[in-house]
N, C-alpha and C positions, 0 to 999 in steps of 0.2 A: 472568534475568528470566523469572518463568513468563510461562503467557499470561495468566490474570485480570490481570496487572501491566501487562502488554504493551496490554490493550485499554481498560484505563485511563488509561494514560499518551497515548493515540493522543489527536492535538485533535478534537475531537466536531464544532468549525464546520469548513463543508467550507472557505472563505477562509483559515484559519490552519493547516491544512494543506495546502493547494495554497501557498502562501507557505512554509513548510518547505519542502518538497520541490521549488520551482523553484530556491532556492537549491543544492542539490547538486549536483554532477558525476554524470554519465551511468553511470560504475561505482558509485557510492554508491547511486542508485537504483536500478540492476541489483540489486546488493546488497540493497536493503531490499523489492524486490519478491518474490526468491526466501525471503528471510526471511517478509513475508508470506501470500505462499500455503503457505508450508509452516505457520504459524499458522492460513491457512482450515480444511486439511488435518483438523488436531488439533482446532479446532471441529467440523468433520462430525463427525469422528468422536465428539465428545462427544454431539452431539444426538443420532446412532445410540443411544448407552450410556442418554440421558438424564440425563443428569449436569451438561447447560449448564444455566446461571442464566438468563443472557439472551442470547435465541434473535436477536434482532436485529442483535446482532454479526457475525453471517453477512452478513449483506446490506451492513454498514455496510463487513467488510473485503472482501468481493467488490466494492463501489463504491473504494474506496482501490485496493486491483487495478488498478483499470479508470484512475482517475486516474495514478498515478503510471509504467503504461502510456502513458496519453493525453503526459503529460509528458516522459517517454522517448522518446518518436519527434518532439515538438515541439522537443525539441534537437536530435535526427537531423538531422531535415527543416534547421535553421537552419544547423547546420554545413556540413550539403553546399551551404547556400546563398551559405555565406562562401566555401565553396573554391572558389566558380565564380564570386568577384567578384574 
């Protein structure tokens, strides 16, 4: 999947992807966040070139980052909450 492909297929409502992504396991996430930023990565890079179509993709997968971060540690947090009950 390039990335034009990759930032189309992404759900554009921030609700239907925070619903994907609560569904997943902690390594699936790990997974799609290093996949992500290495997509940010290759954005910069394009804006450097000039070459991006739309520039707001940056911000939207810098914001997805930060979500599926935010969501990675909300399962941390829960787990270590279960093994101390």
């Amino acid at each position: 999947m390039n990335l034009e492909q990759l930032v189309v297929s992404m759900p554009h409502k921030t609700n239907d992807f925070l619903e994907d992504i609560r569904k997943l396991e902690i390594q699936d996430l790990n997974k799609r966040l290093q996949d992500t930023i290495a997509d940010l990565i290759k954005l910069r890079a394009e804006a450097r070139v000039g070459t991006i179509k739309d520039t707001a993709s940056i911000r939207n997968m810098r914001k997805n980052i930060a979500r599926l971060k935010t969501v990675i540690n909300e399962k941390k947090r829960n787990s270590h909450r279960e093994e101390k009950h």
